[in-house]
Steps between C-alpha positions, in 0.01 A plus 500: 500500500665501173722118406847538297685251649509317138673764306693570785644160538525466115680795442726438803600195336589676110707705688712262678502314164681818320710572793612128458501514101672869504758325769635249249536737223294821435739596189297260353227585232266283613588556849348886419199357336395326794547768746248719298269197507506492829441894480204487285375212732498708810350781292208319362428348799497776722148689636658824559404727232771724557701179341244349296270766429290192237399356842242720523319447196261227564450162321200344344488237817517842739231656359147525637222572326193508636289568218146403436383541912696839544591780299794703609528871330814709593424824543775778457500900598804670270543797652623800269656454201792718509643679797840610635618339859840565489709614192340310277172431355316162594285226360190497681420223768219306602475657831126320569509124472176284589402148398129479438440127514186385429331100597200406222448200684178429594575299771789655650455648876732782529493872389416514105704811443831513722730869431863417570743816519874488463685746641708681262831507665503159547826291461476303195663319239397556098509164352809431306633845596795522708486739768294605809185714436215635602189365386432797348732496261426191394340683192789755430721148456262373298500784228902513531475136381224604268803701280837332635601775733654524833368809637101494542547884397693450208382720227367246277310336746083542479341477821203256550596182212332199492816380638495722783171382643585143413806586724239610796297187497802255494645658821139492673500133403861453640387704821173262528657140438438465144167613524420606143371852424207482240474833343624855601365808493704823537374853500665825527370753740379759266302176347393418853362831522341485240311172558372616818383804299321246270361306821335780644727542788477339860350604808800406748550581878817607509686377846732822470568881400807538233538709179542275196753532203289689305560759789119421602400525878294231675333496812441169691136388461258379265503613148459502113866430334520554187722338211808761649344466857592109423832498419600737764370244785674207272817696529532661823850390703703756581248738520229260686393611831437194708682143519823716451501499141590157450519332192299212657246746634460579129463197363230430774341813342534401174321184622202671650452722181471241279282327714311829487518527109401126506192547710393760251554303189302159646178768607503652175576218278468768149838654582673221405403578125596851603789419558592241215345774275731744661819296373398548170400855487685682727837643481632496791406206618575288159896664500539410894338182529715131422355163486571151390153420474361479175157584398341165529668449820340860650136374403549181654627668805252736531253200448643339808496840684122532446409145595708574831333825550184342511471333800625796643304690755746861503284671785596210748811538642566185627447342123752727418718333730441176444588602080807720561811417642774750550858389565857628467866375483587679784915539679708735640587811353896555587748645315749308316824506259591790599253784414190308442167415638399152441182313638602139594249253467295350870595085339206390765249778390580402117437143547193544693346722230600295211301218704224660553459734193619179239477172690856449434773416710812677411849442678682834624663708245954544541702758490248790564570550900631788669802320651584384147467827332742682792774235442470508113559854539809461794646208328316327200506783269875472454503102402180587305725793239823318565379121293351759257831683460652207458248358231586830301895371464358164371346658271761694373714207501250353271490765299840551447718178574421165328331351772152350557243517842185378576470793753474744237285640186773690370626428172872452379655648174593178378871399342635879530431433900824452719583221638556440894809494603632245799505769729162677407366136509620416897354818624193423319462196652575686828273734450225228467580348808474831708136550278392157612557586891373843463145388338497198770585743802263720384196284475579316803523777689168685348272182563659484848400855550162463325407163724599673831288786394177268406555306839557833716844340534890587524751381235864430499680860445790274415372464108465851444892541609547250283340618178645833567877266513344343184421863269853627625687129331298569194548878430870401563504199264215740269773791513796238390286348205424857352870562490553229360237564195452880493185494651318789500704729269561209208741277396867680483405864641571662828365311804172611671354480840248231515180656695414273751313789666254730350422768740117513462262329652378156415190688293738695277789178440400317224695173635290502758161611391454428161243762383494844669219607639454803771337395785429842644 
């Protein structure tokens, strides 16, 4: 069970501090300094990332590294490079997502090699991103970032930067406690192909009959699968014939392959030379393969490997598993926001694995439940564009008016700037006020929402009527001030509607999600 009684109480207590300072006189300059104090306070302080979206990022003291007795290499399946879902052409994903972490220890008692998958429509938030994603885009926000944009398939932007897969392992940290992610590994699938190719293959028994995306058939049954034979099995959803297609039946399949390709590499211990050779000689595989680890780091790895390797007896199956573990963040798959399918993290099942698989006890993770998801999208949405609307007419107040706030990066244009009138100056400090109750209503009522969910509880309905009375007081006092200061048009033209509504969904709105990215 999550505590926030703390900021709670301490932010309860700014605000009946500005109500009592903006009661005595809120013309006053200093007055309006202290409500955006109190503002900033209640930002900064907040765990909701839709509010503080830097809460996510993790500190040095929340880190966990667990470096020299285990190893952990993210592994990453981008599938194609360019396609066309909709109207417009995408960055690619990474659709296959599996931890390999790996205990040197000599003394340690559990598996040596544990395979974690994460599902890729999992509910996440990117670290210092503002918005709700899947964890598969996690990489298309990355290489936005990578370039400044605000559309992961802006023109400009090059799929598959350094920042991109940087991206990918800070959200797998955030979704495992801080657990730190020691090197990545990402591969396209024609490079997949190809290093199965260079492998040899795999002799596989196939638990169904499908036809792959390379339009190949497959019968159920044991068989040879080559490089293409491969990445067919590692991709098959939709088009799977057993476990209904489910992404998590996939990534249970993508478990047992690798295990398969694993097995294959530990009884002929030569491929691994094949396969580093491969990286350097081959095409295919050299323009579709990304790593972080450098070549003194892949001969000291592959040092470890062979020392693991061993003492291990492949042809006995219960060595095997004793060795390999195979785990997944599992949850429900349900649709959400509107027109999307989202898979919503199992809290117990997470805790339990990162416990077993790390030896870590991790606490459970907010804001990612079901119930919290439907009422952002009923009622927390709104608050969520509205404060960001009203940021936009600070800004421009900053911009164009002499005036000074600690609640915004914009700059001002100096003597030439206007100065605020009494009148502009009252409903500013009005329009404060209303910000301040909106921003409190609105994290009340999500960590009310968010605790009921975690303790398969109720919460009071009462403080979503409330937030909604709250975003209707500051879109009134919002509309007033932009009067007032020619907000949006500019100073001294004709008056313009301020949008407090976009009319997209919360992918597509920039004030709510920060960096588009299609989910498909």
């Amino acid at each position: 069970m999550k505590n926030r009684p703390l900021w709670l109480r301490v932010s309860a207590m700014l605000l009946i501090f500005l109500l009592c300072v903006s009661s005595v006189s809120l013309a006053e300059s200093s007055s309006r300094q202290t409500a955006e104090a109190v503002i900033a306070e209640l930002i900064d302080s907040s765990d909701n990332p839709l509010i503080n979206p830097a809460c996510t990022v993790l500190s040095n003291a929340e880190k966990i590294s667990l470096q020299p007795d285990v190893i952990n290499i993210l592994i990453l399946g981008i599938d194609d490079l360019d396609k066309d879902y909709t109207y417009r052409t995408e960055m690619a994903h990474t659709d296959a997502m599996m931890l390999l972490s790996i205990n040197v220890d000599e003394n340690h008692k559990g598996k040596i090699v544990s395979m974690l998958s994460f599902p890729r429509d999992l509910l996440a938030y990117v670290p210092g991103v503002k918005g709700i994603y899947k964890i598969n885009g996690a990489i298309n926000c990355g290489d936005a970032l990578a370039v400044g944009a605000s559309r992961a398939d802006a023109k400009d932007v090059v799929g598959q930067s350094e920042t991109g897969f940087s991206t990918v392992c800070s959200t797998v940290s955030w979704m495992l406690g801080g657990i730190q992610i020691d090197y990545y590994c990402g591969i396209t699938m024609d490079a997949m192909a190809a290093l199965g190719d260079l492998i040899g293959g795999v002799d596989f028994d196939l638990e169904m009959s499908y036809t792959g995306h390379s339009q190949k058939r497959y019968t159920k049954g044991f068989q040879h699968l080559d490089g293409t034979g491969i990445v067919d099995y590692f991709r098959a959803r939709k088009n799977a014939t057993s476990d209904t297609g489910s992404d998590e039946a996939r990534a249970g399949r993508q478990r047992e392959m690798m295990l398969a390709i694993l097995d294959k590499v530990v009884a002929d211990k030569s491929l691994i030379l094949k396969v580093l050779d491969g990286l350097q000689s081959n095409d295919t595989l050299k323009q579709g393969f990304f790593t972080n680890v450098s070549a003194t780091n892949m001969m000291q790895l592959v040092g470890v490997g062979l020392k693991l390797m061993s003492s291990i007896d492949v042809t006995d199956a219960d060595t095997l598993n004793q060795v390999f573990g195979s785990y997944s963040m599992d949850g429900e798959y349900l649709n959400a926001f509107g027109n999307w399918k989202f898979r919503f993290i199992d809290q117990a099942n997470r805790i339990k694995v990162i416990q077993e698989v790390f030896g870590v006890e991790v606490s459970e993770l907010s804001y990612v439940s079901y119930p919290y998801a439907k009422w952002l999208y009923e009622s927390g949405f709104m608050a969520v564009r509205y404060l960001a609307v009203a940021d936009a007419i600070r800004d421009f107040i900053v911009e164009n008016h002499q005036y000074e706030s600690v609640l915004s990066k914009a700059v001002g244009s100096g003597n030439s700037s206007l100065a605020l009138s009494e009148e502009q100056s009252s409903s500013l400090d009005t329009f404060n006020a209303s910000y301040v109750e909106t921003l409190q209503a609105f994290l009340t009522a999500a960590s009310a929402v968010d605790t009921a969910a975690l303790n398969d509880g109720s919460y009071n309905e009462n403080l979503t009527t409330e937030l909604a009375s709250a975003c209707k007081n500051l879109q009134a006092s919002g509309n007033a001030l932009a009067k007032l200061v020619g907000y949006p048009a500019g100073v001294g033209k004709k008056t313009k509607k301020v949008e407090w509504t976009s009319g997209v969904y919360m992918d597509e709105d920039p004030l709510i999600n920060e960096i588009y990215v299609n989910f498909r």
